[in-house]
mmCIF file of the N, C-alpha and C atoms, coordinates in Angstrom:
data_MODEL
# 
_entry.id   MODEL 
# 
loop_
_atom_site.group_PDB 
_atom_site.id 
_atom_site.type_symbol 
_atom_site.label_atom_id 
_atom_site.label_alt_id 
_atom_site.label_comp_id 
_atom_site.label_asym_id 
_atom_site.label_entity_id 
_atom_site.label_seq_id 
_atom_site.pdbx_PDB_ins_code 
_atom_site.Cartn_x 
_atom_site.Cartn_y 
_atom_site.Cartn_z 
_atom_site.occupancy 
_atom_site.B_iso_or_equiv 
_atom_site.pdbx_formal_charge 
_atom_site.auth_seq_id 
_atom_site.auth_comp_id 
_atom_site.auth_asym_id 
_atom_site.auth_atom_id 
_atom_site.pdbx_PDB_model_num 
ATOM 1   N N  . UNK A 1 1  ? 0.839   -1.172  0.000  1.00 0.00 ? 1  UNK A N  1 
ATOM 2   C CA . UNK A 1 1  ? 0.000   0.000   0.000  1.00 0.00 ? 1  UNK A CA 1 
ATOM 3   C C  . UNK A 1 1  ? 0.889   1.243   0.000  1.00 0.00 ? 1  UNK A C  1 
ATOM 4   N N  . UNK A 1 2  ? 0.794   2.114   -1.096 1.00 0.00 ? 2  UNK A N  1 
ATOM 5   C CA . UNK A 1 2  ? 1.352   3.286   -1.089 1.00 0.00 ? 2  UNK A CA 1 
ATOM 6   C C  . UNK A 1 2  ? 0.701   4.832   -0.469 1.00 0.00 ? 2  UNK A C  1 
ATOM 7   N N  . UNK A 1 3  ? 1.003   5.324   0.134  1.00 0.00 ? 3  UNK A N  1 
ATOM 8   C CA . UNK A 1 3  ? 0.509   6.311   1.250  1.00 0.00 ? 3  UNK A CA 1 
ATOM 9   C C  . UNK A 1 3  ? 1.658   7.527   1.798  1.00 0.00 ? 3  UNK A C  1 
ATOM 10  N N  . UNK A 1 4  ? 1.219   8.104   1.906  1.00 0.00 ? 4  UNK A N  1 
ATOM 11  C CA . UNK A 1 4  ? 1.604   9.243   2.517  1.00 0.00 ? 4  UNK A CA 1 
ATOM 12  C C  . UNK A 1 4  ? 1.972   9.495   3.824  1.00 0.00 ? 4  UNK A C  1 
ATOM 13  N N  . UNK A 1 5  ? 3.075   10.140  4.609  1.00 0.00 ? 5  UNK A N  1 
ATOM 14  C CA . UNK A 1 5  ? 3.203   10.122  6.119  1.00 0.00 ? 5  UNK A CA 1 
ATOM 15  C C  . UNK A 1 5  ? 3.621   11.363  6.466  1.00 0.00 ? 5  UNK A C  1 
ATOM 16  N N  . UNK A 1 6  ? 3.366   11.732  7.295  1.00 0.00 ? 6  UNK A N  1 
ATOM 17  C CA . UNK A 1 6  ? 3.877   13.513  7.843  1.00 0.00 ? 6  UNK A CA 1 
ATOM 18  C C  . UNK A 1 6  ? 4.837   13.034  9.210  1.00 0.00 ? 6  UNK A C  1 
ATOM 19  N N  . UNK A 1 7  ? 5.849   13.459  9.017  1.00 0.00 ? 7  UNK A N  1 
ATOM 20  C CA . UNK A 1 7  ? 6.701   13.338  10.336 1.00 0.00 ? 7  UNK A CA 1 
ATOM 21  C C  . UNK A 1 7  ? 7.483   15.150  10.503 1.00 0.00 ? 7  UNK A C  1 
ATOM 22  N N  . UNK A 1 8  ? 7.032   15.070  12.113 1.00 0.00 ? 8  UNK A N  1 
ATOM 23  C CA . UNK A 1 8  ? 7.334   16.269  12.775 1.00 0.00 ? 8  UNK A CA 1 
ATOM 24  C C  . UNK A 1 8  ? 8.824   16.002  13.159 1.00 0.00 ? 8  UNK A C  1 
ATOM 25  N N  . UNK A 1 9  ? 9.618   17.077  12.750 1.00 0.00 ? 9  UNK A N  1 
ATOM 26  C CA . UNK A 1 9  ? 11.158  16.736  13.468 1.00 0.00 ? 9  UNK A CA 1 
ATOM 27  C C  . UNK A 1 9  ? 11.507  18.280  13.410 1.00 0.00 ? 9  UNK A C  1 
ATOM 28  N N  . UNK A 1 10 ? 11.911  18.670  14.840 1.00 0.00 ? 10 UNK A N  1 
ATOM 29  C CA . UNK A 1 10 ? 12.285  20.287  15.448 1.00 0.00 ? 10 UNK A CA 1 
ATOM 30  C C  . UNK A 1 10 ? 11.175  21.318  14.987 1.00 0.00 ? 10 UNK A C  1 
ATOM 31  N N  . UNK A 1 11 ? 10.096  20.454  14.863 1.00 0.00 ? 11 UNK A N  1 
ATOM 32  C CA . UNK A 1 11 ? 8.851   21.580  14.971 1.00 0.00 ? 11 UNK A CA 1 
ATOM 33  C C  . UNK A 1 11 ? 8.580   21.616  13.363 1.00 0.00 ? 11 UNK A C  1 
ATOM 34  N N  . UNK A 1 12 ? 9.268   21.268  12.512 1.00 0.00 ? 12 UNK A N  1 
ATOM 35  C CA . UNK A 1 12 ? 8.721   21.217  11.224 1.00 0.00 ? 12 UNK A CA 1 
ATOM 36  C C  . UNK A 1 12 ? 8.387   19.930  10.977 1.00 0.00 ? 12 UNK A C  1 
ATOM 37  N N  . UNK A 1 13 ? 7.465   20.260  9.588  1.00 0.00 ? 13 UNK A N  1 
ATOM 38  C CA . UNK A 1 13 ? 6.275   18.938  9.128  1.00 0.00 ? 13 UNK A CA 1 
ATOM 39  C C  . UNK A 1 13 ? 7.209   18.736  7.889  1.00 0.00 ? 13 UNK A C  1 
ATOM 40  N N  . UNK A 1 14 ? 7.425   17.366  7.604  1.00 0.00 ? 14 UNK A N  1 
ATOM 41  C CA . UNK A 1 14 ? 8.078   16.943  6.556  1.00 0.00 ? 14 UNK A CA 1 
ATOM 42  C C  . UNK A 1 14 ? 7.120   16.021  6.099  1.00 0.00 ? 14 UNK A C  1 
ATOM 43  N N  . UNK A 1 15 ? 7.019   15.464  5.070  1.00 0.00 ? 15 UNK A N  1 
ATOM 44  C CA . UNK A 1 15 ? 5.824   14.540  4.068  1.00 0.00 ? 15 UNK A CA 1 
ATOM 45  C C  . UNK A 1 15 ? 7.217   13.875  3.049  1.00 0.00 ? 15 UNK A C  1 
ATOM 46  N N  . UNK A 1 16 ? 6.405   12.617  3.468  1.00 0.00 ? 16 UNK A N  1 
ATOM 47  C CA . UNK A 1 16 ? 6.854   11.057  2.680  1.00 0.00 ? 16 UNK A CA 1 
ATOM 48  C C  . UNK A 1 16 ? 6.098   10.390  2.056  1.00 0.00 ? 16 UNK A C  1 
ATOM 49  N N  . UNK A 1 17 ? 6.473   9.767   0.744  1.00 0.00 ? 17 UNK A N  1 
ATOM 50  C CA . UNK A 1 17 ? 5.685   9.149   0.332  1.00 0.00 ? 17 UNK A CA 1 
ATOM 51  C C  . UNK A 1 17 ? 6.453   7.330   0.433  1.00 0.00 ? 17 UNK A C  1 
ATOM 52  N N  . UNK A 1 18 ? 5.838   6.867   0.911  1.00 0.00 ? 18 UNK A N  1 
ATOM 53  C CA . UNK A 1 18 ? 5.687   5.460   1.586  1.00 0.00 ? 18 UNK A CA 1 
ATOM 54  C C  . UNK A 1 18 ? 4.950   4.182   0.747  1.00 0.00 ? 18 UNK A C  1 
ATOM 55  N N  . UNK A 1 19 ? 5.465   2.929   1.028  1.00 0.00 ? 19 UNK A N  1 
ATOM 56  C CA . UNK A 1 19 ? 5.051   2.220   0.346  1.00 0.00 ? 19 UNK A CA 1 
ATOM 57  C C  . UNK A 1 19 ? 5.339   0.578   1.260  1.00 0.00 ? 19 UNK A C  1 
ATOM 58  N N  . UNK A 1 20 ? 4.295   0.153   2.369  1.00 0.00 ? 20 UNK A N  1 
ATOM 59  C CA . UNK A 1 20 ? 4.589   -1.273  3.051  1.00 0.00 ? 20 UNK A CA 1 
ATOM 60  C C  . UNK A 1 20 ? 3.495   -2.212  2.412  1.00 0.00 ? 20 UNK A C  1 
ATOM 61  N N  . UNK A 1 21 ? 3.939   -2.910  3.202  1.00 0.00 ? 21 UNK A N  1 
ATOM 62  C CA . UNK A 1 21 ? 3.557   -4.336  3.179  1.00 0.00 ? 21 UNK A CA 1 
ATOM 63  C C  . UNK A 1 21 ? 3.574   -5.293  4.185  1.00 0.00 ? 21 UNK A C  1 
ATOM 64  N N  . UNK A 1 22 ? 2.990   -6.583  4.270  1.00 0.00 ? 22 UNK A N  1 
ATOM 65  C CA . UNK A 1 22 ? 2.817   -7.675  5.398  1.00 0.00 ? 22 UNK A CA 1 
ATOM 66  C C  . UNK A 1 22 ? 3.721   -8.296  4.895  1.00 0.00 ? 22 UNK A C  1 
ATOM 67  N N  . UNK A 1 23 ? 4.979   -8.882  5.419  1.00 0.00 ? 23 UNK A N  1 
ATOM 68  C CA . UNK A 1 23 ? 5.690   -9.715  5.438  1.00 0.00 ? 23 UNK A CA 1 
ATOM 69  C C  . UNK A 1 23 ? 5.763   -10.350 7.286  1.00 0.00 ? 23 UNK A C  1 
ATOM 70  N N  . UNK A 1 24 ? 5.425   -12.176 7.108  1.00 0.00 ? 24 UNK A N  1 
ATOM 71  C CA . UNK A 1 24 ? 5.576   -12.589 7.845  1.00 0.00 ? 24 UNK A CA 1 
ATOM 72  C C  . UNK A 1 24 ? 4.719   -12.402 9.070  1.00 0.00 ? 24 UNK A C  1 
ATOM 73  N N  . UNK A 1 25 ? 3.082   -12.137 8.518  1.00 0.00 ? 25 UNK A N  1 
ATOM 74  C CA . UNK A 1 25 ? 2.416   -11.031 9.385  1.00 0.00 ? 25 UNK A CA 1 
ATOM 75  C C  . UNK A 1 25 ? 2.639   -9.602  9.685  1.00 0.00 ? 25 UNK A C  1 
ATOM 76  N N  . UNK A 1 26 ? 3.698   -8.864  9.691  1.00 0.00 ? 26 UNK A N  1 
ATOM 77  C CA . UNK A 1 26 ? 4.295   -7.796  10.430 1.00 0.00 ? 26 UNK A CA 1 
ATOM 78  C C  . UNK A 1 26 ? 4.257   -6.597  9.217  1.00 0.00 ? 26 UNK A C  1 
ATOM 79  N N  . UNK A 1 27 ? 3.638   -5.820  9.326  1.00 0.00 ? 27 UNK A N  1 
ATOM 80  C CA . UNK A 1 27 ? 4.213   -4.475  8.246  1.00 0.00 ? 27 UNK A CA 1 
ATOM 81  C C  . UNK A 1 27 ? 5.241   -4.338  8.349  1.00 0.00 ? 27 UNK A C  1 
ATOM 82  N N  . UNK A 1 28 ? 5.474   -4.302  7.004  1.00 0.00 ? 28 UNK A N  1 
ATOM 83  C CA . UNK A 1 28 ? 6.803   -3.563  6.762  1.00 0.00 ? 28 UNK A CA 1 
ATOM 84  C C  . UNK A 1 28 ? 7.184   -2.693  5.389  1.00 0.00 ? 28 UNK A C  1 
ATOM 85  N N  . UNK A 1 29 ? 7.913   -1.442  5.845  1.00 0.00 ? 29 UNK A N  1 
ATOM 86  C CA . UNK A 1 29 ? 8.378   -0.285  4.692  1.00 0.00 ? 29 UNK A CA 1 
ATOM 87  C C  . UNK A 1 29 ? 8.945   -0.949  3.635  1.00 0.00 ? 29 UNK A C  1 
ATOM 88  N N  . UNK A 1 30 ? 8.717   -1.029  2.385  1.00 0.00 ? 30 UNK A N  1 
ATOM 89  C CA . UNK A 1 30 ? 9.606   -1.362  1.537  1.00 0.00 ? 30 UNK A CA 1 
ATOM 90  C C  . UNK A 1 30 ? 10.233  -0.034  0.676  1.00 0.00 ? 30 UNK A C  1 
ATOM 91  N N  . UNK A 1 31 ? 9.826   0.736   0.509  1.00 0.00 ? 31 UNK A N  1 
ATOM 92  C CA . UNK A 1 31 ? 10.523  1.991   0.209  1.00 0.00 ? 31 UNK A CA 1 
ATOM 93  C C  . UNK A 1 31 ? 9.891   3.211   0.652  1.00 0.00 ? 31 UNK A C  1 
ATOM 94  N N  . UNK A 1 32 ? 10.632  4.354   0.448  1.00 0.00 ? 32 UNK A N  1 
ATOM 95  C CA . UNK A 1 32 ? 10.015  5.421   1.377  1.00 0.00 ? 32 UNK A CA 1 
ATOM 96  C C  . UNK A 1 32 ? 10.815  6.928   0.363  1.00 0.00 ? 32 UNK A C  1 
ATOM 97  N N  . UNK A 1 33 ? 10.164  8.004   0.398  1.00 0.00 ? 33 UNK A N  1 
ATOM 98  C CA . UNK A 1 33 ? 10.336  9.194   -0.960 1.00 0.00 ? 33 UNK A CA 1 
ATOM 99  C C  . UNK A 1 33 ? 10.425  10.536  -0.518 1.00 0.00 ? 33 UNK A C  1 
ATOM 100 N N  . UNK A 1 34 ? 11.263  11.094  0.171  1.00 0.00 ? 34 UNK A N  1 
ATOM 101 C CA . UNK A 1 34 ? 10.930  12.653  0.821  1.00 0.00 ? 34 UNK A CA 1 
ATOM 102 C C  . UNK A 1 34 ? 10.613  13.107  -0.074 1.00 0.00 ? 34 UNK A C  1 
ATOM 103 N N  . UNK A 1 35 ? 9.605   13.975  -0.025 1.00 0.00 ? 35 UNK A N  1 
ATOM 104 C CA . UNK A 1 35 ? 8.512   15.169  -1.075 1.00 0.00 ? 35 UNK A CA 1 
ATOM 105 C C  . UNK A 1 35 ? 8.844   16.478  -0.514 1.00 0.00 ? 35 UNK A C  1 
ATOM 106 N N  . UNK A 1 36 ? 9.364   16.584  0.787  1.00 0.00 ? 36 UNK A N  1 
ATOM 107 C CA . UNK A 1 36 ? 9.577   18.305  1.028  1.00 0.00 ? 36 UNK A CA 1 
ATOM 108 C C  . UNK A 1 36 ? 9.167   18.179  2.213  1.00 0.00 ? 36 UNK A C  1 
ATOM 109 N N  . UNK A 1 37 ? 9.388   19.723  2.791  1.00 0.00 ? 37 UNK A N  1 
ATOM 110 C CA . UNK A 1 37 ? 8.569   20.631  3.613  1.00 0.00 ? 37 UNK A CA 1 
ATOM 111 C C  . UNK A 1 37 ? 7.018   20.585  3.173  1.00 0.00 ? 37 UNK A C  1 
ATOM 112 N N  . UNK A 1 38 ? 6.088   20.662  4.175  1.00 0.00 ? 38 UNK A N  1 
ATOM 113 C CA . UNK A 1 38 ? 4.543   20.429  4.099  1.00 0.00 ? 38 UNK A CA 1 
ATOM 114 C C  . UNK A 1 38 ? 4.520   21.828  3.564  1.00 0.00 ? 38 UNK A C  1 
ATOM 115 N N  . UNK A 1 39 ? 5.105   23.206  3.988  1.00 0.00 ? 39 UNK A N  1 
ATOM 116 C CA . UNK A 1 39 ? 4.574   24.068  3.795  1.00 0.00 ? 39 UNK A CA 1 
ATOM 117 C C  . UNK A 1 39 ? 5.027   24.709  2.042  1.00 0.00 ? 39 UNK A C  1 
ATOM 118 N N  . UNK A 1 40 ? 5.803   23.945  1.760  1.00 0.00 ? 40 UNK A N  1 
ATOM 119 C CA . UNK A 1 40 ? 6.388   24.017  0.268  1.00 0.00 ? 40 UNK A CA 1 
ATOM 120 C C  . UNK A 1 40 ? 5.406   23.469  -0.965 1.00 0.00 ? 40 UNK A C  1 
ATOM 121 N N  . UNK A 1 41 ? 4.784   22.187  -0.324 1.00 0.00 ? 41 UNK A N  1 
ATOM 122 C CA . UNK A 1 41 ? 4.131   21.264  -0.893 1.00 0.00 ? 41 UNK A CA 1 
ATOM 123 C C  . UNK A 1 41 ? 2.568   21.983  -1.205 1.00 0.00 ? 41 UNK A C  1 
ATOM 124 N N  . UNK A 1 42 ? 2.093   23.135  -0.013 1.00 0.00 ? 42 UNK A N  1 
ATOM 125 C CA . UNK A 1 42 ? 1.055   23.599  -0.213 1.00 0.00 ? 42 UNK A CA 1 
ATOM 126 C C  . UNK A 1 42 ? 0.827   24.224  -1.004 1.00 0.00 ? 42 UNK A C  1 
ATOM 127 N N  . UNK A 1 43 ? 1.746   24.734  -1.716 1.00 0.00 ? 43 UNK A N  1 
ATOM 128 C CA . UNK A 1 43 ? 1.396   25.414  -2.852 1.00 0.00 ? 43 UNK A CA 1 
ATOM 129 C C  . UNK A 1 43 ? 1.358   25.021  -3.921 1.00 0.00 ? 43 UNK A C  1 
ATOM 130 N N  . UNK A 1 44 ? 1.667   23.549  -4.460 1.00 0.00 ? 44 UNK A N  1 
ATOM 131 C CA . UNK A 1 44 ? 1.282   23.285  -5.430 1.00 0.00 ? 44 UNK A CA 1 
ATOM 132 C C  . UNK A 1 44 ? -0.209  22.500  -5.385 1.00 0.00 ? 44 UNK A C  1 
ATOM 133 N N  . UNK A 1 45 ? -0.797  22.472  -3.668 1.00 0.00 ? 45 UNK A N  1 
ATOM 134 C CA . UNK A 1 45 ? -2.180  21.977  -3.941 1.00 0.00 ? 45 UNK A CA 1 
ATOM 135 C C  . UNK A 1 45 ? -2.046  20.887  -4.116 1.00 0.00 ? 45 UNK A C  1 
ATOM 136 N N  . UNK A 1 46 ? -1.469  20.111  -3.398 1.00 0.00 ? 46 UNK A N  1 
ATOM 137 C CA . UNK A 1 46 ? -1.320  18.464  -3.646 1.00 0.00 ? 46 UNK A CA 1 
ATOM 138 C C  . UNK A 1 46 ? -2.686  18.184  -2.571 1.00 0.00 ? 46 UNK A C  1 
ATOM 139 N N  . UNK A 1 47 ? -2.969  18.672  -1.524 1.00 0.00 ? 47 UNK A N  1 
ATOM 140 C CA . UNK A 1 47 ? -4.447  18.509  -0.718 1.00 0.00 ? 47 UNK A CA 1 
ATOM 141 C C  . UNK A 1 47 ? -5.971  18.472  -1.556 1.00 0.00 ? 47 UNK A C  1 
ATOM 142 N N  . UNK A 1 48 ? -5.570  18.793  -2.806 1.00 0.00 ? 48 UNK A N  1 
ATOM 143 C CA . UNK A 1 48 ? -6.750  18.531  -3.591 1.00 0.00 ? 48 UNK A CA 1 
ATOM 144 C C  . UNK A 1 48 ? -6.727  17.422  -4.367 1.00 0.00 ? 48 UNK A C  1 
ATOM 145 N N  . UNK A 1 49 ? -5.492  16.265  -4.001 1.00 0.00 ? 49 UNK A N  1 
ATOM 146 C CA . UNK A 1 49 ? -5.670  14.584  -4.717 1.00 0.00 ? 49 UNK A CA 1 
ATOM 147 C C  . UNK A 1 49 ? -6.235  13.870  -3.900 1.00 0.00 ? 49 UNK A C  1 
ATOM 148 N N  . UNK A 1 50 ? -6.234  14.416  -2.685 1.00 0.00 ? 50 UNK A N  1 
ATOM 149 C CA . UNK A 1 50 ? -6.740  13.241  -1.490 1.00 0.00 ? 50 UNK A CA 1 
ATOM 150 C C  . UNK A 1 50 ? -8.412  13.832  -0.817 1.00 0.00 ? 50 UNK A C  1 
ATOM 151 N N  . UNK A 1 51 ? -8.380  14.447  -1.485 1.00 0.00 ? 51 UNK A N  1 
ATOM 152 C CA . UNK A 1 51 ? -10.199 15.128  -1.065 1.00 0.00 ? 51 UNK A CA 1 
ATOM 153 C C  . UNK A 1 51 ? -11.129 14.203  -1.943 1.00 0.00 ? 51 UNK A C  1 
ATOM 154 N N  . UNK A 1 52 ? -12.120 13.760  -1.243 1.00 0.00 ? 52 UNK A N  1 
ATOM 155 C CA . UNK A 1 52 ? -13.359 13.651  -2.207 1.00 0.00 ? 52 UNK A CA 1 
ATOM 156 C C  . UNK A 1 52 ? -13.878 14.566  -2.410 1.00 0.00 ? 52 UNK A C  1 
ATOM 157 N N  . UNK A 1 53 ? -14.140 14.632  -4.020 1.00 0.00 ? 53 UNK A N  1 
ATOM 158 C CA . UNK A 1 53 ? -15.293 15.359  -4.772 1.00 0.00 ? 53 UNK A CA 1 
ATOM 159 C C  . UNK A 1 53 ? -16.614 14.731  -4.842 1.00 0.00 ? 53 UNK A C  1 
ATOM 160 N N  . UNK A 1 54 ? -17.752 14.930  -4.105 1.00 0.00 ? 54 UNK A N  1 
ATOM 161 C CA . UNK A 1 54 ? -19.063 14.011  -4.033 1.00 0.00 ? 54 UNK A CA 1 
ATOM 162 C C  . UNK A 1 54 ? -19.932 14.947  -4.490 1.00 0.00 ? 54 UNK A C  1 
# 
């Protein structure tokens, strides 16, 4: 499953893009993608791929 993760480190929001799996029962990361600063990322409006439009 590929997904998204926000990790806080010294007060800033950083965003990953992630990708685990069950091995052996247990999740596990099989690769992982720094995308930036959250507040960098907002401006290109990436919060409008993960919204439903209903």
């Amino acid at each position: 499953m590929v997904y998204i993760t926000r990790k806080k480190i010294k007060g800033n929001t950083y965003l990953y893009l992630e990708e685990s799996t069950r091995i052996d029962g247990k999740s596990c990361r099989l690769w992982q993608k720094y995308l930036g600063p959250e507040d960098s990322l907002k401006d290109l409006k990436i919060n409008s791929l993960f919204t439903k439009n209903i």
